[in-house]
C-alpha positions in Angstrom: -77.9 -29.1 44.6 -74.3 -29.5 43.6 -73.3 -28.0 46.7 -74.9 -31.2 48.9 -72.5 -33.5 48.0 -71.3 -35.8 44.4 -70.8 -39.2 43.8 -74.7 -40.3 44.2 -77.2 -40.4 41.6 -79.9 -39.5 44.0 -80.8 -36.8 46.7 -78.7 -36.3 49.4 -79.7 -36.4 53.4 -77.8 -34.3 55.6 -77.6 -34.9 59.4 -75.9 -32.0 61.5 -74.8 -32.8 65.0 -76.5 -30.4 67.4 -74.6 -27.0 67.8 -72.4 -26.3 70.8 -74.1 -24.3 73.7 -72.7 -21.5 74.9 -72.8 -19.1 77.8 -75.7 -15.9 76.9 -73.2 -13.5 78.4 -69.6 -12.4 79.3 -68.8 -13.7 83.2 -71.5 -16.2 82.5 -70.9 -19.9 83.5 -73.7 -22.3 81.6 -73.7 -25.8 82.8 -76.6 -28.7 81.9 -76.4 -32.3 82.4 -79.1 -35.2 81.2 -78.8 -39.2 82.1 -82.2 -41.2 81.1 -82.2 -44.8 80.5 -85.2 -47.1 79.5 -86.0 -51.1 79.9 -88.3 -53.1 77.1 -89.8 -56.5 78.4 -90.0 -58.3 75.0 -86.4 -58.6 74.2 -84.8 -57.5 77.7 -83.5 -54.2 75.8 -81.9 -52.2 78.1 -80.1 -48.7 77.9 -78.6 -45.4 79.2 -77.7 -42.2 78.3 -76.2 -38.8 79.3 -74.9 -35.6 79.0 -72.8 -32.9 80.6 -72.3 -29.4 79.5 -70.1 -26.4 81.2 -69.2 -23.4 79.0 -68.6 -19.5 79.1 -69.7 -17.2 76.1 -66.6 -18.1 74.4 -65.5 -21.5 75.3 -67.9 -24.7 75.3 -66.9 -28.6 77.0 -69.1 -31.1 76.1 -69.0 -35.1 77.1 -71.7 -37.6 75.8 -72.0 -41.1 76.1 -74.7 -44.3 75.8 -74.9 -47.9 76.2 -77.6 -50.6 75.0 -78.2 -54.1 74.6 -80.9 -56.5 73.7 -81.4 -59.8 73.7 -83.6 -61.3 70.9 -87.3 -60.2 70.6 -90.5 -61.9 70.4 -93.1 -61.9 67.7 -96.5 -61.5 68.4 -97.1 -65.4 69.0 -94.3 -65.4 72.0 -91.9 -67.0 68.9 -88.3 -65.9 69.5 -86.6 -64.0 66.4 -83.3 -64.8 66.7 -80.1 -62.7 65.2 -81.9 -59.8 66.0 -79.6 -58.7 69.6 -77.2 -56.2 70.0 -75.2 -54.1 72.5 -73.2 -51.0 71.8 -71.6 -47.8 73.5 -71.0 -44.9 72.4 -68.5 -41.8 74.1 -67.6 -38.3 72.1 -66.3 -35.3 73.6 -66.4 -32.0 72.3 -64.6 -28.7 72.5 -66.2 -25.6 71.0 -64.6 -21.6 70.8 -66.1 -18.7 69.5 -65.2 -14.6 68.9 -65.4 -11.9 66.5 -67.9 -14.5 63.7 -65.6 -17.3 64.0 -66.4 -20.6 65.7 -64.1 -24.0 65.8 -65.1 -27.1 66.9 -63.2 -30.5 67.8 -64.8 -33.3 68.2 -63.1 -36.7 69.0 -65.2 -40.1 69.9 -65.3 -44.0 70.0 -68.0 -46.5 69.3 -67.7 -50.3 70.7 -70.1 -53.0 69.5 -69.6 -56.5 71.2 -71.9 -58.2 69.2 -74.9 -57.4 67.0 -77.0 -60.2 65.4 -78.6 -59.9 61.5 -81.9 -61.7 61.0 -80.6 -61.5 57.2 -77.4 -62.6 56.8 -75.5 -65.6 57.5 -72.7 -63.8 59.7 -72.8 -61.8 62.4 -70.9 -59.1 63.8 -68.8 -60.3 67.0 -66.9 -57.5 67.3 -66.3 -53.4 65.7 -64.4 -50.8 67.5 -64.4 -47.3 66.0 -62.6 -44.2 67.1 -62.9 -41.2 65.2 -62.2 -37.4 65.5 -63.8 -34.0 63.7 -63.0 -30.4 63.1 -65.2 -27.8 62.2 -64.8 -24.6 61.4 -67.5 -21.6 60.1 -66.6 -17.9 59.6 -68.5 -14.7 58.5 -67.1 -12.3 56.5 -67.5 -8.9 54.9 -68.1 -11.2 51.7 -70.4 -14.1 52.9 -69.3 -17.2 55.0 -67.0 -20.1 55.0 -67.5 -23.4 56.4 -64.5 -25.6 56.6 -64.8 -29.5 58.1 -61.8 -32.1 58.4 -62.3 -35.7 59.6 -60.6 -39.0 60.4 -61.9 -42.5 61.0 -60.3 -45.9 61.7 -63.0 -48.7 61.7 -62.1 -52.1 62.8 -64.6 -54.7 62.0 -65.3 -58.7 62.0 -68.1 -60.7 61.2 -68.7 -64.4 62.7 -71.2 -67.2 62.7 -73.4 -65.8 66.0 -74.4 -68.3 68.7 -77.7 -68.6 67.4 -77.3 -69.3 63.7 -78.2 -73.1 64.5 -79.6 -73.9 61.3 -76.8 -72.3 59.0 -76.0 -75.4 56.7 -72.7 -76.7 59.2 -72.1 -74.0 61.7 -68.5 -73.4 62.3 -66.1 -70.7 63.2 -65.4 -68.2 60.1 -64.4 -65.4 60.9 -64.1 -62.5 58.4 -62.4 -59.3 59.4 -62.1 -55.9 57.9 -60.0 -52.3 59.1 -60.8 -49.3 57.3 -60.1 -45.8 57.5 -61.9 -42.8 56.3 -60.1 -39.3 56.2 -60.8 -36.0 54.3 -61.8 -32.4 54.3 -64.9 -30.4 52.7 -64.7 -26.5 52.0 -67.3 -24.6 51.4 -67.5 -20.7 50.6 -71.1 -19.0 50.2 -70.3 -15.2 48.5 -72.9 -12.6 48.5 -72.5 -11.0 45.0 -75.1 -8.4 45.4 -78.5 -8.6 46.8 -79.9 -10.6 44.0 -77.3 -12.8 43.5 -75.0 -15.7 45.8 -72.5 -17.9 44.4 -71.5 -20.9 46.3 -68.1 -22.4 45.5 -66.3 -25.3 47.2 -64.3 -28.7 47.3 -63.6 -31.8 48.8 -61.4 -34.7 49.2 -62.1 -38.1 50.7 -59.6 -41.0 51.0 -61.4 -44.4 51.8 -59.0 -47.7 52.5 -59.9 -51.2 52.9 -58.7 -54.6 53.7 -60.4 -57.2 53.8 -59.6 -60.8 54.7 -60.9 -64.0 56.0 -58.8 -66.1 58.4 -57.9 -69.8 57.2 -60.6 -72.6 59.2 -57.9 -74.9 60.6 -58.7 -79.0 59.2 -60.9 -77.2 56.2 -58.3 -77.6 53.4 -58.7 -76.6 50.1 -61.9 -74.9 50.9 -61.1 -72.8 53.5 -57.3 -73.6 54.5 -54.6 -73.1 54.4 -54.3 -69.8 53.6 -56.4 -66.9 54.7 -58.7 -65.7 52.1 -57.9 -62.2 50.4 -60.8 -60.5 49.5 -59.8 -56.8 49.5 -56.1 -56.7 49.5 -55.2 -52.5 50.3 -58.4 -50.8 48.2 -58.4 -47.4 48.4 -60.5 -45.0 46.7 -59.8 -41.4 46.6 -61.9 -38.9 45.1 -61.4 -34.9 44.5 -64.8 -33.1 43.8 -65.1 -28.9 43.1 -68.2 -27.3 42.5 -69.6 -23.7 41.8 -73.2 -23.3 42.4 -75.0 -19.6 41.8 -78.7 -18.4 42.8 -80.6 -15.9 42.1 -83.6 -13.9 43.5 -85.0 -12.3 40.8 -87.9 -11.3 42.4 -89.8 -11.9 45.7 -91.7 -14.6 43.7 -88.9 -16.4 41.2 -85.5 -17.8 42.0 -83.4 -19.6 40.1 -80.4 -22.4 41.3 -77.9 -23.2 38.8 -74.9 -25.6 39.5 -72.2 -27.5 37.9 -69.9 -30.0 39.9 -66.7 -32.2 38.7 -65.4 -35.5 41.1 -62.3 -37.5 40.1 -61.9 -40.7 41.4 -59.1 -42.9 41.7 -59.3 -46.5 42.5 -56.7 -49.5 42.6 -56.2 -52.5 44.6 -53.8 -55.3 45.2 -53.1 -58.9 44.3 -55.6 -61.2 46.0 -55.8 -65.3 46.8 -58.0 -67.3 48.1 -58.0 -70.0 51.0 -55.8 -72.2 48.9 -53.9 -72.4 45.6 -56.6 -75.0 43.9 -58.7 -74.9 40.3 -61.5 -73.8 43.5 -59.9 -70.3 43.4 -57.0 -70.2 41.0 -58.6 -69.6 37.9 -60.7 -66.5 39.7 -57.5 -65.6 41.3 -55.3 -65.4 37.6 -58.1 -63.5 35.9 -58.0 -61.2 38.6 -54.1 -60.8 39.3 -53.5 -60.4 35.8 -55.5 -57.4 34.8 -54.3 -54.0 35.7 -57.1 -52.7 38.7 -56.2 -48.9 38.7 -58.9 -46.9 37.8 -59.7 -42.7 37.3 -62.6 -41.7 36.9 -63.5 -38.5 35.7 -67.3 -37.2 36.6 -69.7 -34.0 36.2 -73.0 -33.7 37.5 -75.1 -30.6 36.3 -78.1 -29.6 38.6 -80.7 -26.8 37.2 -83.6 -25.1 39.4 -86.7 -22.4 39.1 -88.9 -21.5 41.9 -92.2 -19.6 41.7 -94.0 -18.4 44.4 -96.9 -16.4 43.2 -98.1 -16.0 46.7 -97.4 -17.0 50.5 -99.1 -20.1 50.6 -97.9 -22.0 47.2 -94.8 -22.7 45.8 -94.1 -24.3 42.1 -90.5 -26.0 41.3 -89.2 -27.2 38.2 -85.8 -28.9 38.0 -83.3 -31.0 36.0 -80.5 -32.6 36.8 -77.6 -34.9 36.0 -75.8 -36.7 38.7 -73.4 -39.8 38.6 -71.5 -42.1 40.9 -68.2 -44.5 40.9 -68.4 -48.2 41.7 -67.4 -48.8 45.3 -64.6 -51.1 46.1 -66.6 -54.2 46.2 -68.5 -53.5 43.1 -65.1 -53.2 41.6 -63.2 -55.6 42.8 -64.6 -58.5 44.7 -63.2 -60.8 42.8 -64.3 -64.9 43.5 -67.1 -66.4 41.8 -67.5 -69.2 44.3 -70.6 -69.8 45.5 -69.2 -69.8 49.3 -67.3 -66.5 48.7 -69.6 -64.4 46.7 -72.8 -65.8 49.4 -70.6 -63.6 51.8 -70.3 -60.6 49.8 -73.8 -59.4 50.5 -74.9 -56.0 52.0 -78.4 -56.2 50.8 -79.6 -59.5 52.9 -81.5 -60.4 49.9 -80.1 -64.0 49.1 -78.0 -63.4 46.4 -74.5 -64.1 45.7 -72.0 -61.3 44.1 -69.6 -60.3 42.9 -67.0 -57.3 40.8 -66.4 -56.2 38.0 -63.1 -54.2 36.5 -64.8 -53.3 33.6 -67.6 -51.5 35.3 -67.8 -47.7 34.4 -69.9 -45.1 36.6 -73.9 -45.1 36.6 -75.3 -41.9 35.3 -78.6 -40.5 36.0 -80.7 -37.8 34.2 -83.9 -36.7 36.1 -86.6 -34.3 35.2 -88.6 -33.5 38.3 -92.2 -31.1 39.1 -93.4 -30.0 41.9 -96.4 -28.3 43.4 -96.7 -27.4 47.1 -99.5 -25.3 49.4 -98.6 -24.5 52.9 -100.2 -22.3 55.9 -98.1 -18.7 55.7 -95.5 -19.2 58.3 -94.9 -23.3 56.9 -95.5 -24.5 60.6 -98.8 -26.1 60.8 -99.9 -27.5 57.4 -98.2 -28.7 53.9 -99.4 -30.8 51.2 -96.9 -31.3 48.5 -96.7 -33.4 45.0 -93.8 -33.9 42.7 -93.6 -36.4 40.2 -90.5 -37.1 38.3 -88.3 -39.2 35.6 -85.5 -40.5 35.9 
């Protein structure tokens, strides 16, 4: 549905944070606590958690926090995997209130990871700090509800060779390092037209900046000295999406979903160089520099659904859809075809190089999808479900 979110050609997957707890009655005091921790022989994994509640029937304090590391594990012959530690810690607080249908939540929280090891790559990351903070709101009303959500994010991040990447071609320090920062608001508004009929309106905003750069290897020159290597130079993406969504029970057996969404999306970027002003980066660097990289685009997804349920343990779906999505900031403007600098630009850990493209425009997809499902009555114990689809 439109409603779950734009700029993806696919499904969505929501994940909801458990709901604040709150005291059963007026006068009431509630208070919980948890702590559990665990220990894993084959890579010395070790960890911690817990939890402490205290709240009235209005008002609800919560503090949670974790820690774990590992060193590398051990495949079935006793060989040692290596890249494949980690430690991290994680600590959020959360303050909750409630009265009359209302409830507001803030949320604040940081995340610390020292190191982390991937089998797949050829860096590692030596070091990401995180700090972010959340507010949530949700109201009912005479007309339906409203749910309201803000957030912030600053995300610092660098990548190294690891300790034991001993048979990367000529281990050596490289760093790469990366600060982001994510901030935006959704608002949703669910209105119940009449018994039959509920129209879902809302909209969103997301601002996304990046830099990326790689500090300058000292006694590497021209390949990766003098100068430190600008991959990302100030990226930001924005994008504005409003959608109205309406469904309809026409009976107790059919129900229809019908939605149409719009996301604008603005992307631009500044000048970039590489580690030094040589025919090794220059010509990569001019073809870049010289091309204006602002970019709007302007997308609409349409998603269409009919539900019959001709009895309590069977339920038939057809649905269409079309959804679309904007290039991210690297698919867009990473811009060095050298074999050293596009090997790094490579979330996928499968081995290739890449690199952007300006002239990219955004992917649409166009789906046709079935689906035929039998279940027990109350959809507890049992379900057996096929849908096959096009896309």
């Amino acid at each position: 549905p439109v409603s779950a979110g734009g700029d993806s050609i696919a499904g969505t997957i929501t994940v909801e944070s458990a709901p604040p707890v709150f005291a059963k009655s007026s006068g009431q005091i509630y208070t919980a606590g948890n702590i559990g921790t665990f220990y894993r022989s084959n890579n010395h994994a070790y960890g911690m958690t817990g939890s402490v509640t205290m709240a009235s029937d209005k008002f609800s304090l919560n503090y949670t926090g974790d820690y774990n590391h590992s060193d590398n594990y051990h495949d079935g012959n006793g060989n040692q995997i290596t890249s494949t530690y980690y430690a991290n810690q994680d600590h959020i607080g959360t303050l909750a209130m409630r009265g009359a249908g209302n409830q507001l939540t803030f949320q604040v929280g940081t995340r610390r990871i020292p190191k982390e090891g991937f089998v797949t790559q050829q860096m590692d990351l030596v070091k990401n700090t995180e700090t972010f903070a959340n507010v949530h709101y949700v109201g009912n009303f005479n007309f339906g509800e409203l749910d309201a959500r803000a957030y912030w994010q600053d995300i610092s991040h660098t990548m190294n060779l690891g300790d034991d990447k001993s048979d990367f071609p000529f281990p050596m320090f490289m760093p790469m390092m990366s600060d982001a920062k994510n901030v935006g608001y959704t608002i949703k508004g669910e209105i119940h037209i009449s018994q039959r009929d509920t129209l879902r309106i809302g909209n969103e905003y997301n601002h996304y900046s990046l830099n990326d750069h790689w500090p300058a290897v000292p006694g590497t020159d021209p390949y990766m000295a003098p100068l430190n290597f600008i991959n990302i130079n100030n990226g930001r993406r924005d994008r504005l999406g409003t959608f109205a969504e309406w469904e309809a029970n026409w009976s107790q057996k059919w129900t229809t979903l019908l939605g149409g969404r719009v996301d604008v999306v603005w992307m631009d970027t500044d000048n970039v160089h590489g580690y030094s002003n040589t025919n090794m980066y220059n010509m990569d660097t001019n073809a870049f520099n010289s091309r204006d990289h602002a970019h709007t685009d302007v997308n609409f997804d349409l998603t269409a659904l009919a539900r019959y349920e001709p009895d309590p343990t069977s339920t038939y779906e057809v649905g269409i859809a079309r959804k679309s999505r904007s290039p991210n900031l690297y698919e867009r403007f990473a811009w060095s075809q050298n074999w050293m600098a596009s090997g790094m630009i490579n979330w996928f850990g499968d081995g290739n190089y890449y690199f952007g493209n300006l002239n990219l425009k955004p992917e649409v997809a166009n789906t046709l999808s079935l689906s035929a499902g039998w279940h027990d009555t109350s959809r507890k114990d049992w379900e057996f479900k096929v849908t096959p689809y096009y896309t």
